[in-house]
C-alpha positions as CSV (number, residue, x, y, z in Angstrom):
1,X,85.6,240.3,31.2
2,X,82.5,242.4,31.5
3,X,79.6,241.4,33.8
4,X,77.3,240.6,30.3
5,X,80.0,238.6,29.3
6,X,80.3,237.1,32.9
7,X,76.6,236.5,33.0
8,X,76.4,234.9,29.8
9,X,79.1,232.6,30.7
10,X,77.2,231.3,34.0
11,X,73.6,231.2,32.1
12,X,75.4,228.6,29.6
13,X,77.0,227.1,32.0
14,X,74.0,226.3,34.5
15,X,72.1,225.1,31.1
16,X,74.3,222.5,30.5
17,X,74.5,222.0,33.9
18,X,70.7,221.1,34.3
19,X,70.8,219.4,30.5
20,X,72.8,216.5,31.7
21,X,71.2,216.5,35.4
22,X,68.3,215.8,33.9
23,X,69.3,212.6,31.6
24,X,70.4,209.6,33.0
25,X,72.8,207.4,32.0
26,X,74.5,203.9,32.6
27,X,76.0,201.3,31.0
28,X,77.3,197.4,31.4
29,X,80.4,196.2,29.4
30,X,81.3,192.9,28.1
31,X,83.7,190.9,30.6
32,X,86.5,191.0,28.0
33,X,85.5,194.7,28.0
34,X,85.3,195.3,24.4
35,X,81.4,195.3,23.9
36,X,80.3,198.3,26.1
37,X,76.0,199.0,26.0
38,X,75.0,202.2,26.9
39,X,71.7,203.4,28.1
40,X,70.5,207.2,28.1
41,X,67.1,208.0,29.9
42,X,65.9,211.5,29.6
43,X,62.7,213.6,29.6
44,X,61.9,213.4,26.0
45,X,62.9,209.2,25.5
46,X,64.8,206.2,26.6
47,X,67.8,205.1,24.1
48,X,71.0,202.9,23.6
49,X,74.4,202.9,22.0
50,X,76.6,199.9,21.4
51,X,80.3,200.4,21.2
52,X,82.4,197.3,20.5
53,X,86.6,198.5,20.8
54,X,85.2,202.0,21.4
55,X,83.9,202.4,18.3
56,X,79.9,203.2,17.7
57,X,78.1,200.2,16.2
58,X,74.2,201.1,17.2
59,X,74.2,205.0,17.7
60,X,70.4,206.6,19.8
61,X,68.5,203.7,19.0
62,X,65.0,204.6,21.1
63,X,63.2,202.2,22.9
64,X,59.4,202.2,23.8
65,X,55.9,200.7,23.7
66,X,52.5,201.6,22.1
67,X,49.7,199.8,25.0
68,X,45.9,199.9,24.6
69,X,46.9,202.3,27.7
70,X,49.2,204.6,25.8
71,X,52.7,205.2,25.1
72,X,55.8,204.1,27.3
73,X,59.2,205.5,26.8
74,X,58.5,209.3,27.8
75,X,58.9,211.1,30.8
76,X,60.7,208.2,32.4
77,X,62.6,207.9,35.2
78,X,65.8,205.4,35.8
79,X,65.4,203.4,39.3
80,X,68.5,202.3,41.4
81,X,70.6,199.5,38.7
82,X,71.5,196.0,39.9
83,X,74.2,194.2,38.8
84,X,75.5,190.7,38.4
85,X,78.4,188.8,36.9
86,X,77.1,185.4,35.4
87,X,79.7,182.4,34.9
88,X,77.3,179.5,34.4
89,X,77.9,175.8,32.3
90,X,75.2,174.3,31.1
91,X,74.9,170.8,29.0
92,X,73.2,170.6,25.4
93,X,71.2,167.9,24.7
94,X,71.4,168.5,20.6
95,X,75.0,170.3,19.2
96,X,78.3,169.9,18.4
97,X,79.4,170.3,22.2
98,X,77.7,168.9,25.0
99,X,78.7,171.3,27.4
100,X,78.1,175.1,27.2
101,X,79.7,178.1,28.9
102,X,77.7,181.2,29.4
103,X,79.9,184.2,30.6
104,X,78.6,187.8,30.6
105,X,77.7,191.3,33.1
106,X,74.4,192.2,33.6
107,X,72.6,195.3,34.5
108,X,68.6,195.5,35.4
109,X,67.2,199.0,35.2
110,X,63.5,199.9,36.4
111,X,61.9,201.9,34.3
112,X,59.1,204.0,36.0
113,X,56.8,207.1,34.1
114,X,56.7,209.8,36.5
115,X,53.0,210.1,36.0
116,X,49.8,209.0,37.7
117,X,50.4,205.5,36.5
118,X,53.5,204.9,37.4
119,X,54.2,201.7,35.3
120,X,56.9,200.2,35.7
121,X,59.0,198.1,33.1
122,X,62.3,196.5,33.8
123,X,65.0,196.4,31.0
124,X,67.8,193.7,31.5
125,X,70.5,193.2,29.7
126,X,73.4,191.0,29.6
127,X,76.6,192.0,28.0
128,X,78.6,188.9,26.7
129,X,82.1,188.7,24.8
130,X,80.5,188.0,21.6
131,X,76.9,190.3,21.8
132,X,74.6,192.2,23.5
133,X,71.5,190.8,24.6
134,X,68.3,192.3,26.2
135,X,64.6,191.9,27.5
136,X,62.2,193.6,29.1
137,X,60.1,192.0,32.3
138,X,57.1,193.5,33.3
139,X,56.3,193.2,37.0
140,X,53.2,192.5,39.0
141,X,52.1,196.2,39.1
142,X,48.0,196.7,41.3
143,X,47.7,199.9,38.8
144,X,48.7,198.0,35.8
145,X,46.8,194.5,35.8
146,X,46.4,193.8,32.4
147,X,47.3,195.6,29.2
148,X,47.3,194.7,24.9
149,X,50.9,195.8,23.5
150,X,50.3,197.4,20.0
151,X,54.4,197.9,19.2
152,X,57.4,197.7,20.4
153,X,59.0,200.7,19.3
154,X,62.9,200.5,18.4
155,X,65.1,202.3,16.1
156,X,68.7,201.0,14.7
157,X,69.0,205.0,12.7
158,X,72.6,204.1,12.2
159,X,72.6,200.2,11.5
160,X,71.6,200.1,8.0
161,X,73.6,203.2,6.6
162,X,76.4,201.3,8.4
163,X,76.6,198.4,6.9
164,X,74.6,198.7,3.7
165,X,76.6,202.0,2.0
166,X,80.2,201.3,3.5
């Protein structure tokens, strides 16, 4: 091999090194393990896949906010994940059952901007046998006191192609 060839194989190489350094990923699967949601955070934007049996349902579906104090969902970065198993029974007081059981896996990541405001959103979201669920909480933040949310910007690109034109 000649030493353009060799260099050109370590340039490529050291991209695609720093291209997936520099997303982060992480996901939380069902307890049956069928349902598997999948979270990408990376410079550019934050966004999920759903795979139920290993095959794609939701495919890059972004997540954001438009605020009064400007776009969230950019230049993000992922903070340490907690996780929890939930087993809980519950009673109904209206329903065909009277008792309930609520199985599922959840994951909470902190979503930080890695600019002068720092804000800081937590996404949460619980992975059960029969769905995905999630919701954001947004923490007591000195910087970040008050705020008017314009949007909440989420894509499904895949979801009506999917099941619209089958």
């Amino acid at each position: 091999m000649t030493e353009k060839k060799k260099l050109l194989v370590l340039c490529v190489a050291l991209f695609c090194f720093i291209a997936v350094s520099a997303q982060q990923r992480m996901s939380v699967s069902s307890p049956d393990g069928k349902l598997r949601f999948s979270l990408k955070v990376t410079p550019e934007s934050v966004s999920y896949d759903i795979d139920y049996r290993k095959q794609s349902l939701i495919a890059n579906s972004l997540l954001g906010f438009s605020f009064d104090s400007g776009e969230f969902g950019r230049n993000l970065k992922a903070g340490k994940v907690q996780r929890k198993k939930i087993d809980e029974t519950y009673k109904l007081i209206v329903g065909k059952t009277s008792s309930v059981r609520s199985r599922c896996n959840e994951m909470t990541v902190p979503m930080q901007e890695r600019s002068d405001s720092g804000r800081l959103i937590n996404l949460v979201v619980r992975a059960f046998d029969d769905g995905i669920a999630f919701r954001y909480e947004f923490p007591e933040q000195k910087a970040w006191d008050s705020y008017v949310m314009y949007d909440e910007r989420m894509s499904f690109p895949d979801l009506a192609r999917r099941f619209f034109f089958l």
